[in-house]
BALOBA-1460 file (C-alpha; in Angstrom, 3 decimals):
// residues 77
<rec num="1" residu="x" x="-7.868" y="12.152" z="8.349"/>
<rec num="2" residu="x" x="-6.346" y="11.569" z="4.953"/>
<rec num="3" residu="x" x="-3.420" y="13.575" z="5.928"/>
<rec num="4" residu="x" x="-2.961" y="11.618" z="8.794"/>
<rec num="5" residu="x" x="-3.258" y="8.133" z="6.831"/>
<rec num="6" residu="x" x="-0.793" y="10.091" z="4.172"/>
<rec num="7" residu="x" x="1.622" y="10.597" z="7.291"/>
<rec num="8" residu="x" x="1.070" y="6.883" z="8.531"/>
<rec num="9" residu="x" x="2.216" y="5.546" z="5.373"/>
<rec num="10" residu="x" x="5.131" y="7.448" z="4.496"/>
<rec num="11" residu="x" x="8.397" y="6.050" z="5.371"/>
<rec num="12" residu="x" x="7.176" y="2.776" z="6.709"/>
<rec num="13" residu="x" x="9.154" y="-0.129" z="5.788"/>
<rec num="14" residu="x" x="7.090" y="-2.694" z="3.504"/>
<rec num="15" residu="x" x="5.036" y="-0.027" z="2.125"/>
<rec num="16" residu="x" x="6.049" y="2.898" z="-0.747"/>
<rec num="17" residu="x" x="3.020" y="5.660" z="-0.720"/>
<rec num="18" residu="x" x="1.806" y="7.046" z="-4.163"/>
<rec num="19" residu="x" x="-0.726" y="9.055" z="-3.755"/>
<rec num="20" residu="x" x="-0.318" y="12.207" z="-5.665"/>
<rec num="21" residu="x" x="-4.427" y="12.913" z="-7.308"/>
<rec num="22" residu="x" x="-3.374" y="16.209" z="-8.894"/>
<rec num="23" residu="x" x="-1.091" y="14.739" z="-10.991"/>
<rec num="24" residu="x" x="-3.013" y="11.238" z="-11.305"/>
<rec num="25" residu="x" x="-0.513" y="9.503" z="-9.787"/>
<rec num="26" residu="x" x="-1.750" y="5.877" z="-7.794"/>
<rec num="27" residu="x" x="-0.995" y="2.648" z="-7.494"/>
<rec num="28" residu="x" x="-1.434" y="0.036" z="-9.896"/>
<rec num="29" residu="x" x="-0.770" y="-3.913" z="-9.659"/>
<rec num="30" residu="x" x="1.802" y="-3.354" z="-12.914"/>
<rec num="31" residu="x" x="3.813" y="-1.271" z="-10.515"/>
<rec num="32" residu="x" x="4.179" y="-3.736" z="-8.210"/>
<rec num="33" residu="x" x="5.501" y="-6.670" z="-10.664"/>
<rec num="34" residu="x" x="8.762" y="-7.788" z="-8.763"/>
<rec num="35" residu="x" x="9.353" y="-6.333" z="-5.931"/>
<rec num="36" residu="x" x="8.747" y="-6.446" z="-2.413"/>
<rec num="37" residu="x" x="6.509" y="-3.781" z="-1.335"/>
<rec num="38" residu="x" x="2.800" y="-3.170" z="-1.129"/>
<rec num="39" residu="x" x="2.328" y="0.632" z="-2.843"/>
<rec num="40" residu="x" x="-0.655" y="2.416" z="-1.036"/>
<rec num="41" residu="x" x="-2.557" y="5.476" z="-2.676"/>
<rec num="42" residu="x" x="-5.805" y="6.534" z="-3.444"/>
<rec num="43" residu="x" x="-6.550" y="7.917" z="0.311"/>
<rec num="44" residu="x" x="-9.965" y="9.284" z="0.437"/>
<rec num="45" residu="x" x="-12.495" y="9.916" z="3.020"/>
<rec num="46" residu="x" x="-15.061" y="6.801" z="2.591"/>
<rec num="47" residu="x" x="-18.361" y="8.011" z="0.981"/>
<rec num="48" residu="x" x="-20.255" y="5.722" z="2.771"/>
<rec num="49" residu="x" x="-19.249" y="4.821" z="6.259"/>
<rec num="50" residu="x" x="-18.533" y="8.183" z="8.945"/>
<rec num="51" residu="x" x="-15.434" y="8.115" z="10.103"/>
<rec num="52" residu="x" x="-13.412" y="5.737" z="7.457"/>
<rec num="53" residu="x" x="-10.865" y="6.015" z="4.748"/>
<rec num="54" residu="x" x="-10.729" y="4.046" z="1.479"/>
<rec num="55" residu="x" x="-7.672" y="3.404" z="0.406"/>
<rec num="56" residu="x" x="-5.770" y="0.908" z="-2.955"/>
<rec num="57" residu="x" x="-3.126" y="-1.681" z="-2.083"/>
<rec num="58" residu="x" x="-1.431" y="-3.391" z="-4.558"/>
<rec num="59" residu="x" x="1.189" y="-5.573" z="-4.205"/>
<rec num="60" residu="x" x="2.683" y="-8.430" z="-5.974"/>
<rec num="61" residu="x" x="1.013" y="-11.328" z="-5.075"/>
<rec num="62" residu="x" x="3.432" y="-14.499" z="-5.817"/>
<rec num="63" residu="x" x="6.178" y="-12.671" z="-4.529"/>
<rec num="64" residu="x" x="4.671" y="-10.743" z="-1.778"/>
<rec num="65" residu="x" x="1.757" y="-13.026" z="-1.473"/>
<rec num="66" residu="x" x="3.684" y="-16.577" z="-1.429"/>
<rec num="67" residu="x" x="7.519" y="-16.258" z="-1.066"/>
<rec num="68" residu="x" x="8.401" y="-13.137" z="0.571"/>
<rec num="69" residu="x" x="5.669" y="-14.064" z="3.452"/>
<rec num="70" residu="x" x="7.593" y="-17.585" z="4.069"/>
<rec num="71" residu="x" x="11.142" y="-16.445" z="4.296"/>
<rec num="72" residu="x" x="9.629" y="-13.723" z="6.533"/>
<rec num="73" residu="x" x="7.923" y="-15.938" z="8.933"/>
<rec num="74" residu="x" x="11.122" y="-17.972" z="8.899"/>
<rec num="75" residu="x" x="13.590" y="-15.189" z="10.059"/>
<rec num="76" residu="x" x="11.118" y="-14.480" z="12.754"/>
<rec num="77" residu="x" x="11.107" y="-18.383" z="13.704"/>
């Protein structure tokens, strides 16, 4: 459910949730500029496949994308 995707994505690390439609409040890629985290919102049941969400993640994509990714991967090496 969309609750249940809501619920998910609350609190977990790498990922900020803004998803508030009643007060048009979503994700954008502008949001994103600089920092780590990939902002998910925009949780809707999918119009076209049964059972499915749609869902917007942004993130920054030369820091998130490129940089962050490789020091990552390193840590874990």
């Amino acid at each position: 459910t969309v609750e249940a995707a809501r619920e998910a994505f609350a609190g977990y690390p790498g990922v900020q949730l803004v998803d508030d439609p009643q007060n048009a409040l979503y994700p954008t890629p502008l949001d994103t500029t600089g920092k780590d985290d990939c902002l998910v919102g925009r949780i809707r049941l999918d119009g076209v496949m049964d059972r499915s969400l749609a869902l917007w993640v942004v993130g920054d994509q030369v820091r998130k994308g490129a940089a962050l990714n490789a020091v990552q991967i390193a840590e874990i090496l």
